[in-house]
C-alpha positions in Angstrom: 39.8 22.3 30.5 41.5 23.2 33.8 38.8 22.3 37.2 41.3 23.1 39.6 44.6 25.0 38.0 48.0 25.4 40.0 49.0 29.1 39.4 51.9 30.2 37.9 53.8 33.7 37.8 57.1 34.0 35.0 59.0 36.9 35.8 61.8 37.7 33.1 65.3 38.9 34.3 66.3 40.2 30.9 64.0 41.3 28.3 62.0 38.9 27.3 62.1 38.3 23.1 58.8 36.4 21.2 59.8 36.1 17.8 57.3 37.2 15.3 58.4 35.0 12.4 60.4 37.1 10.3 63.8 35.8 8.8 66.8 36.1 11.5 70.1 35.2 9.6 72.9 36.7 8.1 72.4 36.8 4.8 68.2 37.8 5.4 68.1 40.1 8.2 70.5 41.1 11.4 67.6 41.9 13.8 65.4 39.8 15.7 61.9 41.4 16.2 59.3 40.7 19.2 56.0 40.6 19.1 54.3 43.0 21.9 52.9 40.0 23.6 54.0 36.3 23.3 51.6 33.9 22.0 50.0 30.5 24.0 52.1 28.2 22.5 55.3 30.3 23.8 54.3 30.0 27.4 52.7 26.7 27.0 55.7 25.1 25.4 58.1 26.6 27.6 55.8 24.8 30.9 56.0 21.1 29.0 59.4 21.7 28.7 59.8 22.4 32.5 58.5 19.0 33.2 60.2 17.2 31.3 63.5 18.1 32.3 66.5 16.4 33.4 68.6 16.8 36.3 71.5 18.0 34.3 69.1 20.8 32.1 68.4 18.7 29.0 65.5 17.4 27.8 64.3 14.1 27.9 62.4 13.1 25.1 60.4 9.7 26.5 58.6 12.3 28.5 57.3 14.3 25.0 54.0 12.7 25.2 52.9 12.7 28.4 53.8 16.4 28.8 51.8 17.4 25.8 48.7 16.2 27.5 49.4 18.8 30.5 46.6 22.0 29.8 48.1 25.2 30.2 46.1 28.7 30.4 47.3 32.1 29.5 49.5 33.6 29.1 48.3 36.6 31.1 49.6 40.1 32.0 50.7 40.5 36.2 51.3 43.8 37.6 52.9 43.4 41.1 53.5 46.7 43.1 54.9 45.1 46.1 52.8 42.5 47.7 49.8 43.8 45.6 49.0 41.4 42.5 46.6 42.3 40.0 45.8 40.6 36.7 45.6 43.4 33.2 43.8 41.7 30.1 43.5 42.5 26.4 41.3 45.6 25.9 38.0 44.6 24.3 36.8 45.5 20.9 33.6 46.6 21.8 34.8 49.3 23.7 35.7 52.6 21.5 37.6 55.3 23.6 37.8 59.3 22.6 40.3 61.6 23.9 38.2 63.8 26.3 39.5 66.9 28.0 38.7 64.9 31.6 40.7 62.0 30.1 39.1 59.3 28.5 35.7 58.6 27.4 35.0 55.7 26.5 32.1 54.2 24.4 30.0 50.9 23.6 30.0 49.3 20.5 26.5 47.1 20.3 25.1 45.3 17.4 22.3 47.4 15.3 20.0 46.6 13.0 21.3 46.1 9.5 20.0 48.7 7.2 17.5 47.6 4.2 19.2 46.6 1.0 22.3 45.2 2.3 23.4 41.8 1.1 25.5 39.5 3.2 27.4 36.8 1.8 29.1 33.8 3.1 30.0 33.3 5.9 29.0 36.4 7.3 25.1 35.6 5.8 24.7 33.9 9.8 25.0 37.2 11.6 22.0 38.9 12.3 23.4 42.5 12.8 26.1 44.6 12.5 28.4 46.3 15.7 28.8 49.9 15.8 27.7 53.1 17.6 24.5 53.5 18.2 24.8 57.7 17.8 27.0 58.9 15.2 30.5 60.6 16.7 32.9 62.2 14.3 35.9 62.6 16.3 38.9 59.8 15.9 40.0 57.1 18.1 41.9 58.4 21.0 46.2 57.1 20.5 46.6 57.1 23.8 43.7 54.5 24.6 46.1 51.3 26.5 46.5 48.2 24.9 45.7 46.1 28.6 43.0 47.2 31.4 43.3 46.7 35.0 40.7 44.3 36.2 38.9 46.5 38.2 38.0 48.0 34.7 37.3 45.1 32.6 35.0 43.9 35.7 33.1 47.0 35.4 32.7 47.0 32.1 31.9 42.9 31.5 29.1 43.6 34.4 27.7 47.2 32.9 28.5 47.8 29.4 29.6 51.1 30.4 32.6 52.9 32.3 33.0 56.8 33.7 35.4 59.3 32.1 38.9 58.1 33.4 42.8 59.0 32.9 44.2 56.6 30.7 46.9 55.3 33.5 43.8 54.3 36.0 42.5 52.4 33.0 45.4 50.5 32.1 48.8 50.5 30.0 50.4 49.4 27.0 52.3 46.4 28.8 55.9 45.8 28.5 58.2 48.3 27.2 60.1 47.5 23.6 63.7 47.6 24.7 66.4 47.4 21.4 69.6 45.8 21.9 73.0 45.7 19.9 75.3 43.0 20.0 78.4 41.9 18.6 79.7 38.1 18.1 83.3 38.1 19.2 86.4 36.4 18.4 88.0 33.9 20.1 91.6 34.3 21.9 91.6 38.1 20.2 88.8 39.3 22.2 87.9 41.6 18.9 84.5 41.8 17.0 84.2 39.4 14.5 83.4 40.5 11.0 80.2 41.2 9.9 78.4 39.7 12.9 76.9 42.8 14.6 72.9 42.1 15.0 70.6 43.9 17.0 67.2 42.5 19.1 64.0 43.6 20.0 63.1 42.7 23.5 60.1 42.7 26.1 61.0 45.2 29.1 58.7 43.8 32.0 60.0 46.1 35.1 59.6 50.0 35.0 59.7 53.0 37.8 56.7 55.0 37.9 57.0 58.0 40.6 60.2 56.6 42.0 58.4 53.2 42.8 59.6 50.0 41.2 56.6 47.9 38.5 57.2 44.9 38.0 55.0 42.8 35.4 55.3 39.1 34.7 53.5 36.6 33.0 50.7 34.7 34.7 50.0 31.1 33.3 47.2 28.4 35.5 48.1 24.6 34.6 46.7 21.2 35.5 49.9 20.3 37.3 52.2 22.3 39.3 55.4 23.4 37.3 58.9 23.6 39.2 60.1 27.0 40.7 63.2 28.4 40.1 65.4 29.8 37.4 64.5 28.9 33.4 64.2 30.0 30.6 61.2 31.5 28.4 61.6 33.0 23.9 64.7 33.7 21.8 68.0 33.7 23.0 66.6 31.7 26.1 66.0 34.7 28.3 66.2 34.1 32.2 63.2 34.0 33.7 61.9 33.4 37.6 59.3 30.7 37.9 57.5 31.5 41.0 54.1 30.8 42.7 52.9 33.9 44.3 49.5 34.4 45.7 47.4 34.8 43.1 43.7 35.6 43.2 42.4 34.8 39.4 39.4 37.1 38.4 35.9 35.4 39.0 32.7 35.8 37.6 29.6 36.7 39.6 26.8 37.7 37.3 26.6 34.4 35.6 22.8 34.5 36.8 22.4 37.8 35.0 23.6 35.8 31.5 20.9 33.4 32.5 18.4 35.5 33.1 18.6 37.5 29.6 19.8 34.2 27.7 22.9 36.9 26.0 26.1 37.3 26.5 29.1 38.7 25.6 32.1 36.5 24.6 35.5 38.5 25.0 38.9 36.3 24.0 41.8 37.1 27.0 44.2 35.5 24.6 43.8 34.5 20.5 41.7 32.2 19.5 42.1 29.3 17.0 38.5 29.1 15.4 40.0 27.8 11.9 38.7 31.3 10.8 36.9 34.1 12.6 34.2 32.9 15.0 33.9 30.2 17.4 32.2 26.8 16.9 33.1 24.5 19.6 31.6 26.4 22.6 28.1 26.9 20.6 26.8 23.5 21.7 27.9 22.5 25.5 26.8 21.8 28.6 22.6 21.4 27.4 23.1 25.4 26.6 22.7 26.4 22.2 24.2 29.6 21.2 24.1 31.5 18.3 26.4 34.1 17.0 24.6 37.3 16.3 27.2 40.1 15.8 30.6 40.5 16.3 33.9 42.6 16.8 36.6 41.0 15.8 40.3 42.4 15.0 43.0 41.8 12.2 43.7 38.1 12.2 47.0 37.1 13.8 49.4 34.3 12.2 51.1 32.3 13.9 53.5 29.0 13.2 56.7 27.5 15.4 59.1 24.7 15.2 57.7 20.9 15.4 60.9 19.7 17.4 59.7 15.7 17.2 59.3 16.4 13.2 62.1 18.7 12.6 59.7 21.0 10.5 57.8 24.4 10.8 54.5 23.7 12.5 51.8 25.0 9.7 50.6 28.4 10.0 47.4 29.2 11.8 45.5 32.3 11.7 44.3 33.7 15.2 41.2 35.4 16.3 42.8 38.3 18.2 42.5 39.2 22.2 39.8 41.5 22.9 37.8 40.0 19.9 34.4 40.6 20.8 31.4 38.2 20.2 27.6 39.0 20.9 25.7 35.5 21.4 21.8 35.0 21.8 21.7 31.8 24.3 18.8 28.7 24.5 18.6 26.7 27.4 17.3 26.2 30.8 18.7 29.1 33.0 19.7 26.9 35.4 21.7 25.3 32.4 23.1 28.6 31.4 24.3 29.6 34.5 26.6 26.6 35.1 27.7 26.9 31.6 28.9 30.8 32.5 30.4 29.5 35.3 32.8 26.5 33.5 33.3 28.4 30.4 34.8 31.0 32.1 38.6 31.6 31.8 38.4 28.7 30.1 40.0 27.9 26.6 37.3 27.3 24.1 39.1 27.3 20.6 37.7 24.8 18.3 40.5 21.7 18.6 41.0 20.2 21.8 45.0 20.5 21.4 44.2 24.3 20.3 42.4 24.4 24.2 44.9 22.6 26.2 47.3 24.8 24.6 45.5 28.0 26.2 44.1 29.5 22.9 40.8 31.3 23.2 40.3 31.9 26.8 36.8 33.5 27.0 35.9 36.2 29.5 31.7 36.2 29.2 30.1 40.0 29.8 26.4 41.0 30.2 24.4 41.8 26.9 20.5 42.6 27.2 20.3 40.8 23.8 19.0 43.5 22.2 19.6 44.7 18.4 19.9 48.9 18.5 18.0 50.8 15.8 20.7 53.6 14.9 19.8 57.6 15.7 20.1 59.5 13.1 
C-alpha cells in the first residue's frame, strides 16, 4: 500500500507494444500482437527496472531484491490537451449503455432478488442476488459505448448511480489507437531484405489530432519512491518512452461518509485483479470493517503470465479479474471505522497476495450503493 505515492507519467514516442502471449517466431507466427491495454506487471516491471540501472544502461542484478519490494500503482490512462491533465479509467460493468437518438443512454445494473426455484452452486452459493436491469429493455448494447470514461463521468456515476443522456466522445474513448507495422530484417553489407524475415507488429498509438488539435495520452503510474526522468524504455521491441513527472492531481474520494452511513458500497477494479478466481478475499476483513459479497458483475477472466528473468522460466499463468469488474458489498462496522477504511482502500491495490498488491493489481475505486436488493418489474 502506497500512503504517500510519487507520480509518474510514461509517454511513448513510438507505439507502444504489450504482448498478449501468443507465439512470435519464425517458424510459429511473423506478427507480434498487443493487447489494448498493458497489464501491471508491464508498467510495474518496467519502474524496478528504472531503479536498478547502471550508468552505462544495464542492469545490475544485486539490486533485484530490493527493487521488488518498491509498490507500484496503475497503470492508468492520461489524456493531456496542453497543460490540462485528466485521468480516463476502465468503464464499469455495472453500467449498460443503449444507443439513443440524443447519444447515449446509459443504464444501472443493481443486484435483484433471485427468483424462487433457482439453485446456486459453489462458489457462487455465497451471493445473495443476482445483477441485472431492474425493468426489462429489448434493445442491444450500443458498439459505440467507449472502452475508458473521463473522470468527470466515473465521479458522477461512483457518487449517483446514474448519468444524463451524453455523446459518446464527452463520455470517454476507446484509448490508444491499434497501429500495424511491417518490417523487414536486412542484410548486412548488401543493404537487401533478408529472406524470409518479413514480420509485422501490432502497436499502441498514444497521440491523435482531434479538430486540428494535438491528444496526447500516456500512461500514469504512483510509486513509493520517485523513478528517474528521462528517456527509457517500456513492452516489446523496447519502445522509447518519456518518463516525466507532470502535475498530476489523482482522483479523490469524498463520499466516503455516504458508504458509512448506508454500510454498502460498490467495489469497481481500475486495473485486473488477482483474486485466485473471481471475487476478492483480502479486502473483506481490514481496518475493524467485515464485508460481505452480495452480487457482482464481473467480466471474461483475463490470463496473464511473463518471463521470470532470475529463474530463466515463464512465470505461471494467472487468471485476472477484469477492469471495470463490479462488486456490490454489504459492510459491518462502526461508521467511523468504515469511513477510514473508504478512505485507505481507495486507489489502492487490494488483490489477494501482497506481491499481487505491490504489483498494482486490483486497484479499487469504491461507489455509493443504498444496499438494497431490487424486486424486478415485470
Amino acid at each position: 500500500m502506497i500512503s504517500t505515492p510519487f507520480w509518474n507519467a510514461i509517454e511513448p514516442r513510438d507505439p507502444l507494444i504489450a504482448r498478449d502471449g501468443r507465439p512470435f517466431s519464425a517458424d510459429a507466427s511473423n506478427r507480434a500482437h498487443s493487447l489494448s491495454f498493458p497489464f501491471p506487471s508491464t508498467t510495474t516491471g518496467a519502474v524496478r527496472t528504472r531503479f536498478g540501472l547502471r550508468e552505462d544502461g544495464t542492469f545490475d542484478a544485486s539490486q533485484a531484491e530490493r527493487v521488488k519490494k518498491i509498490a507500484v500503482r496503475g497503470p492508468f490512462l492520461l489524456e493531456m490537451r496542453g497543460e490540462k491533465i485528466e485521468f480516463l479509467l476502465p468503464a464499469p460493468r455495472d453500467a449498460l449503455l443503449f444507443d439513443h437518438a440524443e447519444g447515449l443512454e446509459i443504464k444501472a445494473l443493481v443486484p435483484l432478488e433471485i427468483p424462487d426455484g433457482v439453485i446456486w452452486e459453489p462458489p457462487l452459493d455465497s451471493l445473495r442476488s443476482v445483477v441485472g436491469l431492474q425493468e426489462n429493455d429489448a434493445r442491444k448494447p450500443s458498439k459505440t459505448a467507449p472502452a475508458f470514461w473521463r473522470w468527470s463521468a466515473i465521479e458522477k456515476w461512483l457518487l449517483n448511480g446514474a448519468l444524463e443522456r451524453t455523446e459518446a466522445a464527452n463520455l470517454g474513448h476507446n484509448g490508444p489507437t491499434r497501429e500495424e507495422r511491417m518490417h523487414v530484417q536486412m542484410e548486412i553489407g548488401t543493404r537487401r531484405a533478408k529472406e524470409g524475415m518479413l514480420f509485422g507488429t501490432s502497436g499502441l498509438e498514444f497521440s491523435r489530432r482531434e479538430d486540428g488539435d494535438l491528444v496526447r495520452l500516456a500512461l500514469a503510474v504512483a510509486s513509493s519512491e520517485k523513478v528517474p526522468e528521462g528517456a527509457g524504455h517500456l513492452g516489446a521491441e523496447r519502445r522509447l518512452m518519456n518518463w516525466s513527472t507532470p502535475p498530476i492531481s489523482p482522483p479523490i474520494i469524498s463520499w466516503a461518509a455516504q458508504i458509512a452511513t448506508e454500510k454498502a458500497c460498490r467495489l469497481v477494479l481500475a486495473t485486473p485483479a488477482d483474486f485466485g478466481g473471481w471475487k476478492p478475499d483480502w479486502i473483506l476483513g481490514q481496518n475493524g470493517v467485515s464485508a460481505q459479497v452480495v452480487a457482482a458483475c464481473v467480466g471474461r477472466p483475463q490470463t496473464v503470465s511473463g518471463w521470470d528473468f532470475e529463474r530463466g522460466k515463464p512465470k505461471p499463468t494467472r487468471r485476472l479479474a477484469p477492469a471495470g469488474s463490479t462488486y456490490f458489498l454489504k459492510l459491518e462496522g462502526h461508521e467511523n471505522d468504515i469511513e477510514a477504511w473508504a478512505q485507505k482502500f481507495w486507489m489502492q491495490a487490494v488483490s489477494n497476495e501482497e506481491t499481487a498488491r505491490r504489483d498494482g493489481f486490483g486497484i479499487a475505486l469504491l461507489g455509493c450503493w443504498n444496499g438494497e436488493i431490487c424486486e424486478v418489474k415485470r
